[in-house]
N, C-alpha and C positions, 0 to 999 in steps of 0.2 A: 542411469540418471538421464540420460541425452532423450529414452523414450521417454519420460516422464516431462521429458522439458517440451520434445514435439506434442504429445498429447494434452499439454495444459495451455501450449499457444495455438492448436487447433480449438479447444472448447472457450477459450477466453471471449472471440467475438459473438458467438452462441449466446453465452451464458450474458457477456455485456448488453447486446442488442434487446435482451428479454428486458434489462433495465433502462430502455432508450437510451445508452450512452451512443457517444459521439465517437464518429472513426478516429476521431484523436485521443478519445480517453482508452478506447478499444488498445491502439498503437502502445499508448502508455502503460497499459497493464501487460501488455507482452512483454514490454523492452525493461519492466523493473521483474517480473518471472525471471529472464532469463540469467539477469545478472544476482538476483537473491541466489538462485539453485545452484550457481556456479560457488559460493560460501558454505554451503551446507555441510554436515556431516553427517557420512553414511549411512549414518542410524537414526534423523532427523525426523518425530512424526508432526509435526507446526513448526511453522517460522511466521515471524510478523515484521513488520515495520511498521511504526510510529513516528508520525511528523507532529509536532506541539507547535503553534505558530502565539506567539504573542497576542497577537490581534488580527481580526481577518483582514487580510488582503497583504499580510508582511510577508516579502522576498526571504525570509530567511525564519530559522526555528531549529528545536530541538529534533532531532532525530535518534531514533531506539531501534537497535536488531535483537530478537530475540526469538532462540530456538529452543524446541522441546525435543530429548532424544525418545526414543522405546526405553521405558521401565522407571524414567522418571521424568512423564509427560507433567509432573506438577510441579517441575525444577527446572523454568527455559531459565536459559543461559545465552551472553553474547555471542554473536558472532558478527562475522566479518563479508559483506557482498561483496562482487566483482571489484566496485567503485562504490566507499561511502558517499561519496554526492549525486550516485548519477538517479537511486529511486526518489528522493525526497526532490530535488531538481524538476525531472520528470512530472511527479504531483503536481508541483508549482506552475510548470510547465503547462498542464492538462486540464489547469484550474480556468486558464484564460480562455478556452472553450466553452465552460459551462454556462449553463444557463445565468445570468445575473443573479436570480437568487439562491442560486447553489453555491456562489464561488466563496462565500464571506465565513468558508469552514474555517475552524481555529486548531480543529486536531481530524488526523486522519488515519485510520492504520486498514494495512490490508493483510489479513492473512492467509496466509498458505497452508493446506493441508495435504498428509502423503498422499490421499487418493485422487489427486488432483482437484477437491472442491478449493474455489476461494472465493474471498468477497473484502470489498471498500466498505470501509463506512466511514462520514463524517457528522465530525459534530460542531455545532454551531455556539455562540454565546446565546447564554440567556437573555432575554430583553431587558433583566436586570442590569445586565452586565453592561451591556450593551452601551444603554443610557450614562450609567455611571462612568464607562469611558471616552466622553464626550466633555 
């Protein structure tokens, strides 16, 4: 587990820098790797977290862990990180870096895979949405 954890916080700024992130979002995705991997179990092939923010730009939101073991990668299941607040935190955290029009995401998850690939992705309101919550 410890290699897995050294080789996914060496590839993390590699793999971020290719998508212009920021030495802070860079930081942020190490410091939530290291505390997911720390909840995992043995037999874990994905893990994700999911932030759900009301509205963009709200300090606070739902948060979701969820893992897939070997043999039944179609049955994630919760689990438990180092610290439930410290990746959703983190995000929140990481967001006040972003570019202005990046920051106004509403959900975010990032998942983890065994072979160390991962990736962020967020999602924004629709402009429907948008307007009507105004």
């Amino acid at each position: 587990m410890r290699l897995l954890l050294a080789a996914l916080a060496l590839a993390a700024p590699a793999v971020l820098c290719a998508q212009e992130a920021s030495k802070k979002e860079t930081a942020a995705v190490q410091s939530m790797l290291a505390c997911l991997i720390q909840g995992l179990p043995e037999d874990w092939q994905r893990a994700e977290v999911t932030v759900e923010l009301a509205k963009p730009g709200a300090a606070t939101g739902d948060v979701a862990y969820l893992v897939s073991r070997t043999g039944a990668e179609d049955k994630p299941e919760p689990f438990t990180p180092c610290d439930v607040r410290k990746p959703p935190r983190t995000l929140l955290d990481a967001r006040k870096t972003q570019a202005p029009g990046r920051r106004g995401w509403t959900r975010a998850q990032l998942v983890l895979q065994r072979d160390g690939k991962f990736g962020i992705t967020y999602e924004y309101p629709k402009k429907d949405d948008a307007r009507s919550a105004k």
